[in-house]
C-alpha positions as CSV (number, residue, x, y, z in Angstrom):
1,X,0.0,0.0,0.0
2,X,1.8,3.0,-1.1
3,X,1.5,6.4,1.0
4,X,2.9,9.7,-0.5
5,X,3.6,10.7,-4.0
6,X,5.4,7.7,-5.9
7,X,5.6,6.4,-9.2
8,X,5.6,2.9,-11.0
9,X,7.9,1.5,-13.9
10,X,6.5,-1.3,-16.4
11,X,7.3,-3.6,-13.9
12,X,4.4,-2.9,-12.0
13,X,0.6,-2.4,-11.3
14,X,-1.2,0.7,-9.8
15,X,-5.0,-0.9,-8.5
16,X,-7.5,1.5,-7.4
17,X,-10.4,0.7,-6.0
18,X,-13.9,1.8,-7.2
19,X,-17.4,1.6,-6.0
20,X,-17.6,-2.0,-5.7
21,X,-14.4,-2.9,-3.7
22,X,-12.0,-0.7,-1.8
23,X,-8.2,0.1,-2.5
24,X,-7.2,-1.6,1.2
25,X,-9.8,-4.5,0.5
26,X,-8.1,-5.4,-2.7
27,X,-5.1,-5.5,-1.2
28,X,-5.7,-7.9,1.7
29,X,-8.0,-10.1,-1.1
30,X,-4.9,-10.4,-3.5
31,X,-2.8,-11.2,-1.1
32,X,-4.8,-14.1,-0.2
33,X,-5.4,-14.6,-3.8
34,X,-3.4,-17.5,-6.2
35,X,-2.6,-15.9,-8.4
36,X,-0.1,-18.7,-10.0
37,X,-2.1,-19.9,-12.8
38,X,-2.7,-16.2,-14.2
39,X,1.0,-15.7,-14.7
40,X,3.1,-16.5,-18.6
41,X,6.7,-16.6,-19.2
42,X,8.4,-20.1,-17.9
43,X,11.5,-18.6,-17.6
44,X,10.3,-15.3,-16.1
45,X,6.4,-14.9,-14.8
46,X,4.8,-12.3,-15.4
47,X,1.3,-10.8,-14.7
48,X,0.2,-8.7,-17.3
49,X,-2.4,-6.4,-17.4
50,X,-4.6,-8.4,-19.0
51,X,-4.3,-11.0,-16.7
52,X,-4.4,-9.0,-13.6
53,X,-7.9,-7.9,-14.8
54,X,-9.5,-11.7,-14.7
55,X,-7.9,-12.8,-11.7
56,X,-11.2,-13.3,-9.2
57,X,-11.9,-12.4,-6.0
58,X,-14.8,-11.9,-3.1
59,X,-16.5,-9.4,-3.3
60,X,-18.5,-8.7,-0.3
61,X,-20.6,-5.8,0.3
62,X,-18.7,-2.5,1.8
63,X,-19.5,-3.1,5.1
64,X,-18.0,-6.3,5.4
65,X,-15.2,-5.2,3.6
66,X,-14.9,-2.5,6.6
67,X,-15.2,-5.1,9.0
68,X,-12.6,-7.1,7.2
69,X,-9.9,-4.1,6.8
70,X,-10.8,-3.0,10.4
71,X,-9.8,-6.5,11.9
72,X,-7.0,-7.0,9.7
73,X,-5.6,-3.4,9.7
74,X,-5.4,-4.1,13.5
75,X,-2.8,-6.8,12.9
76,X,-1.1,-4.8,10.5
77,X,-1.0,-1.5,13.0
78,X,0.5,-4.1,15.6
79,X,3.0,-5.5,13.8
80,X,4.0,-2.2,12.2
81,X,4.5,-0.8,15.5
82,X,6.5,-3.6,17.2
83,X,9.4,-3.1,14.3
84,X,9.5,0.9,14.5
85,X,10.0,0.2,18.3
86,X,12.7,-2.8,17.3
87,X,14.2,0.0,14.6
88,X,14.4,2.5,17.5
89,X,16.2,-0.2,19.5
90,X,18.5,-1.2,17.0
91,X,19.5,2.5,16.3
92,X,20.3,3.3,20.0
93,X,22.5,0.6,20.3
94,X,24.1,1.4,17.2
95,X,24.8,4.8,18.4
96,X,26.0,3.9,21.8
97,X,28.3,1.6,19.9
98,X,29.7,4.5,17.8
99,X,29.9,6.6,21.0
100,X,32.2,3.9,22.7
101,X,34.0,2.7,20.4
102,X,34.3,5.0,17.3
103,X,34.1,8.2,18.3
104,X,35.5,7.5,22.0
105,X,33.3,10.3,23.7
106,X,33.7,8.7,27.1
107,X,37.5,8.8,27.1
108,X,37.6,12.4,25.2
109,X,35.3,13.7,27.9
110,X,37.8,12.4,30.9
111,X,40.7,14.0,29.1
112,X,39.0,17.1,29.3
113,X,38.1,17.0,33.1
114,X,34.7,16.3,32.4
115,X,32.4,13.2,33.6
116,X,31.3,11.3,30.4
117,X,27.7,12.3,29.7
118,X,24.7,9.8,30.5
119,X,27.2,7.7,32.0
120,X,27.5,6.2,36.2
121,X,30.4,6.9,37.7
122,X,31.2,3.1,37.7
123,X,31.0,2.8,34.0
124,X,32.9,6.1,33.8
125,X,34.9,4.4,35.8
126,X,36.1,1.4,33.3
127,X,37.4,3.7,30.4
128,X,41.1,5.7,30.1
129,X,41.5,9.2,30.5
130,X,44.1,9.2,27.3
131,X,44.8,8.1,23.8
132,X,47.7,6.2,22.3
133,X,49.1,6.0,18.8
134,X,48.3,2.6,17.2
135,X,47.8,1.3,13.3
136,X,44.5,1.8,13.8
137,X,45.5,6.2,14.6
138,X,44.9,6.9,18.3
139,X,42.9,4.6,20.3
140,X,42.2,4.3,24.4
141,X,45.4,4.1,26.6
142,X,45.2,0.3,27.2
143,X,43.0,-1.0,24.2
144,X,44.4,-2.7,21.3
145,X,44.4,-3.6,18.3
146,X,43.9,-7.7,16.9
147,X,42.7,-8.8,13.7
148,X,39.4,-10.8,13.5
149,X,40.8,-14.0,13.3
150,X,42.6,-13.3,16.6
151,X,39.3,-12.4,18.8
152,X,36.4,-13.7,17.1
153,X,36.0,-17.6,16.2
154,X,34.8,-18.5,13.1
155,X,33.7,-20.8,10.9
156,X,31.7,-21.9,7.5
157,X,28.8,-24.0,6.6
158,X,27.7,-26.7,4.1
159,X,24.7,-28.0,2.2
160,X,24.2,-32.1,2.3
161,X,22.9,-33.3,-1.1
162,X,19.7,-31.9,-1.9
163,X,18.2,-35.3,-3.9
164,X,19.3,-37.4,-1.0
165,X,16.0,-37.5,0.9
166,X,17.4,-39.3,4.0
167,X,19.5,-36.1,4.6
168,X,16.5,-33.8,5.5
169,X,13.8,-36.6,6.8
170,X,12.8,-36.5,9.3
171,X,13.7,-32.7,9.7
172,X,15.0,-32.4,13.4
173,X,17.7,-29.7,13.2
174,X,17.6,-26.1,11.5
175,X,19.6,-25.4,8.2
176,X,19.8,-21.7,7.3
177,X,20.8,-20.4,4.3
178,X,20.8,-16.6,3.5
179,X,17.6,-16.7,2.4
180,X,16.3,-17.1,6.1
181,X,17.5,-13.8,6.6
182,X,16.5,-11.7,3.1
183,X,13.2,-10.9,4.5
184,X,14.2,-9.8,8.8
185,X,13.4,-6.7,9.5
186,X,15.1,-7.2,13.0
187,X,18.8,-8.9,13.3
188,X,17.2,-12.3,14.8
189,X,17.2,-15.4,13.2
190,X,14.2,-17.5,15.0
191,X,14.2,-20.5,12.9
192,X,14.8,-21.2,9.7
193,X,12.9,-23.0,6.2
194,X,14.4,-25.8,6.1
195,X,15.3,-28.6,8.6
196,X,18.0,-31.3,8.6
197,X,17.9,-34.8,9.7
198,X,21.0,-36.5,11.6
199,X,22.6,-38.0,8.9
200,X,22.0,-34.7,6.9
201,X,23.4,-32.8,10.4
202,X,26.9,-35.0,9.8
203,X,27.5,-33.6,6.4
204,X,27.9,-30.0,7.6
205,X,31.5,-30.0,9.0
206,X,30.7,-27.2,11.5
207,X,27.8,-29.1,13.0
208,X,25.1,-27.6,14.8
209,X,26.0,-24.2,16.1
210,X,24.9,-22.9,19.9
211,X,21.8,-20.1,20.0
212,X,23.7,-16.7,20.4
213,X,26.1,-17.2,17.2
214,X,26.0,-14.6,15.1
215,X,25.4,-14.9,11.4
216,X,27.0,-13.0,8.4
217,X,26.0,-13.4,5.1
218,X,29.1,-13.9,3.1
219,X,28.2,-13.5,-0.2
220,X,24.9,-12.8,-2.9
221,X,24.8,-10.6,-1.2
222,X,27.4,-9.9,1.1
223,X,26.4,-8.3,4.9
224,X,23.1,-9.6,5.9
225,X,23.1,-10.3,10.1
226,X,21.5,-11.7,12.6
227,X,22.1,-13.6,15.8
228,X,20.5,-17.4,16.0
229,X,18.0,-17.7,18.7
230,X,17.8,-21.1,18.5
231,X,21.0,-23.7,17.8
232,X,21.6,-23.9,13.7
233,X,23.5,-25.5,11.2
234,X,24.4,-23.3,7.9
235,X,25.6,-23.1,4.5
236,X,28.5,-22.4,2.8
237,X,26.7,-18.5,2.5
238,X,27.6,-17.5,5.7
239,X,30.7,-17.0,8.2
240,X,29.6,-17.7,11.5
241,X,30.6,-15.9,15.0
242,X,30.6,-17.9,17.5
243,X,30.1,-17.3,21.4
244,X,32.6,-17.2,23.8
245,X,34.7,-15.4,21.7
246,X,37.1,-12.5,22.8
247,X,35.0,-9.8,20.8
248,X,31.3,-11.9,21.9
249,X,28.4,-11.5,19.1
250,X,26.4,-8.7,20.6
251,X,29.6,-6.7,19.9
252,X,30.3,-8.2,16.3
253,X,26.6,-7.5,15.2
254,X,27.4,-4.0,15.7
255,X,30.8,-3.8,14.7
256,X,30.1,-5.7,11.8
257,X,27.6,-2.9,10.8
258,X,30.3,0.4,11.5
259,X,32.2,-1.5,9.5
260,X,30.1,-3.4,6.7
261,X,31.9,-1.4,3.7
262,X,35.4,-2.2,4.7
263,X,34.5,-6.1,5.1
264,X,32.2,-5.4,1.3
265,X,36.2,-4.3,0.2
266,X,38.0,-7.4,0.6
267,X,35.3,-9.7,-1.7
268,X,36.4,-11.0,-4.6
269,X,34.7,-13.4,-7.1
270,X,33.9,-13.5,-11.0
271,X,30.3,-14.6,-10.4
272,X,29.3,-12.9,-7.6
273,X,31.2,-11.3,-5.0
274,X,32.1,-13.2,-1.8
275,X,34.2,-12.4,1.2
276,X,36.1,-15.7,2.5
277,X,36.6,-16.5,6.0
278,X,40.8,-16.1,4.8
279,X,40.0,-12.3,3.5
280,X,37.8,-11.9,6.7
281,X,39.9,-12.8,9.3
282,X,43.2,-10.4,9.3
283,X,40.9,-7.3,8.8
284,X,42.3,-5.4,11.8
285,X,39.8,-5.0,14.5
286,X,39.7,-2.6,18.0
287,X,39.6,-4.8,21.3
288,X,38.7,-2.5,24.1
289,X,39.1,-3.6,27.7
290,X,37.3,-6.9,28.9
291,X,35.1,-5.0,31.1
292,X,34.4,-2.1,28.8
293,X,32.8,-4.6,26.4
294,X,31.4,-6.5,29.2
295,X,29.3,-3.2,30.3
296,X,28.6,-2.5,26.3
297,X,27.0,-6.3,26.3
298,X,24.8,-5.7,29.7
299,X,23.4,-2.6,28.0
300,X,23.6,-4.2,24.5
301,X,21.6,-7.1,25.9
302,X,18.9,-6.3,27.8
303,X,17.4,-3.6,24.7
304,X,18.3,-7.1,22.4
305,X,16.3,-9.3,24.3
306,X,13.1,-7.0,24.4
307,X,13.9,-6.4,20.1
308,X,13.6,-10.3,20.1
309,X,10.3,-10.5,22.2
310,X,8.8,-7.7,19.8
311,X,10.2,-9.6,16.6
312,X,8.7,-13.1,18.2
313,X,5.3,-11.4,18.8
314,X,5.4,-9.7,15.3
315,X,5.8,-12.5,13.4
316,X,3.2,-14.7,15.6
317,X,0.8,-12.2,14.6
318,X,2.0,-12.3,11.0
319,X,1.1,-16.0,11.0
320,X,-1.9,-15.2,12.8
321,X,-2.9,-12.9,9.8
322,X,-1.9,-14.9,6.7
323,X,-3.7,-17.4,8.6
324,X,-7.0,-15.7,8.7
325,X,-7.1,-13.9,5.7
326,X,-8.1,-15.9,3.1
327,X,-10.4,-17.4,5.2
328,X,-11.9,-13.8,6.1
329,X,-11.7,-13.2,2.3
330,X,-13.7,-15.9,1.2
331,X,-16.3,-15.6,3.7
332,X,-15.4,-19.2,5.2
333,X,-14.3,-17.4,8.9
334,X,-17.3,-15.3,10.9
335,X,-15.8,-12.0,12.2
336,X,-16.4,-12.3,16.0
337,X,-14.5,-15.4,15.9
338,X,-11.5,-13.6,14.3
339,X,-12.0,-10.2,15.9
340,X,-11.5,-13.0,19.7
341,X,-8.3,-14.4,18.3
342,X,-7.0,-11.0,17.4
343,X,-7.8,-10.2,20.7
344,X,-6.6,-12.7,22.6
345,X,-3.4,-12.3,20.4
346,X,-2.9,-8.7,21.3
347,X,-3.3,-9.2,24.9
């Protein structure tokens, strides 16, 4: 549903409603619509304008169709709202990572005599008063510099044979692939498409990884991240950060991102462009103080852990929707009985 000014290329539709149907009711009834066997092209579908014109739908009279936007638009408000809040999170860690350990306002404050702003004394308390040269240009008295390889443990994925069916049944054990992660609009990764079986989970040299690793897209395309809430196995499209590590994954998620363009800089590849755990690992990398980054993880944490609640519940009510809406649609669900599970799903 576009809102604004905007424009279209041929790629695309523009539908309106008119007097029968409404703009937002059309939308929820093609999304619940096949619309498969109105498509042409084998090698690239396409709906054409034509087509789009026959595709049927319900059309029930404009006050049910109220009543249908009204209970679905409620999801929609929901979810919409839980990932501005999760953008707002992200983006204050993000910046308290940049304060710390970019632009080092905590440390340029105590060289100046002053207390570091928003800060405890006890946190204040953990960072220098003074800079040092480095390779890196002047960092914290104390801090250092490592490469990646050094700090953070790492490691690559596989994917058993696809045609061998005793390799994914019975499915038992997540298997991610990039694709798990081209839709997130939050940096978790709360389970995944596909499943492995045991004898599929033996193929993949790394095994199965412990919740709290986090993931990096490595190449097509390079840089999408998120941090596995549940224990995963992955393919060879992603280096993997694993816990325990000097420089722990809260940390890498956000370092990753300050630094997303230099890591893009060291891919190679004819076909696509790929950045291999041997280019990733000597890219030199700050390492602060243990309990500097130890306070930057308590704070980093507990705004995480309320992002992945609010992406847990979004999605919950995504299903909830997709669930419901073509049987709204067609008429085969009465409204009180959705508008209770909305309810009881918002509670």
């Amino acid at each position: 549903m576009a809102t604004g000014k905007f424009w279209v290329n041929n790629h695309a539709h523009i539908v309106l409603g008119n007097e029968k149907a409404s703009t937002r009711f059309l939308q929820y009834a093609l999304l619940g619509a096949d619309i498969s066997a109105y498509l042409t092209g084998a090698v690239m579908p396409k709906l054409t304008q034509g087509n789009l014109n026959r595709i049927e739908v319900p059309c029930p009279p404009q006050r049910v169709q109220a009543q249908i936007v009204s209970v679905l638009g409620a999801l929609d408000s929901r979810i919409t709202l839980l990932r501005e809040t999760n953008a707002t999170l992200e983006a204050i860690t993000q910046a308290l990572f940049k304060s710390w350990f970019v632009d080092f306002d905590p440390v340029r404050a105590k060289q100046q005599g002053l207390a570091p702003e928003g800060m405890s004394d006890a946190t204040a308390a953990l960072f220098p008063d003074s800079f040092e040269e480095s390779e890196l240009g002047l960092l914290p008295k104390g801090w250092r510099v490592g490469t990646l390889g050094q700090v953070v443990e790492t490691v690559g994925g596989g994917t058993p044979d696809t045609k061998e069916p005793s390799y994914w049944e019975p499915p038992e054990y997540c298997w991610t692939t990039p694709k798990d992660l081209s839709g997130n609009s939050a940096p978790v990764l709360l389970g995944t498409e596909r499943k492995l079986s045991s004898l599929g989970l033996s193929k993949v040299s790394s095994g199965l990884l412990p919740a709290g690793t986090l993931l990096m897209s490595s190449r097509a395309p390079i840089g999408y991240l998120a941090i596995a809430q549940v224990p995963v196995a992955i393919n060879q499209g992603y280096i993997a950060m694993l816990p325990q590590s000097t420089l722990p994954p809260l940390f890498m998620l956000f370092w990753c991102r300050q630094n997303m363009e230099n890591i893009k800089g060291r891919a190679n590849g004819s076909t696509f462009m790929e950045i291999s755990k041997k280019a990733f690992r000597p890219i030199p990398v700050l390492v602060p103080l243990p309990q500097v980054i130890e306070a930057f993880v308590n704070i980093a944490a507990s705004l995480f852990d309320r992002l992945t609640q609010n992406e847990q519940q979004a999605q919950t009510l995504a299903t909830l929707r997709d669930t419901l809406l073509p049987r709204l649609i067609s008429g085969q669900l009465r409204l009180p009985e959705a508008e209770t599970r909305i309810a009881e799903a918002l509670s």
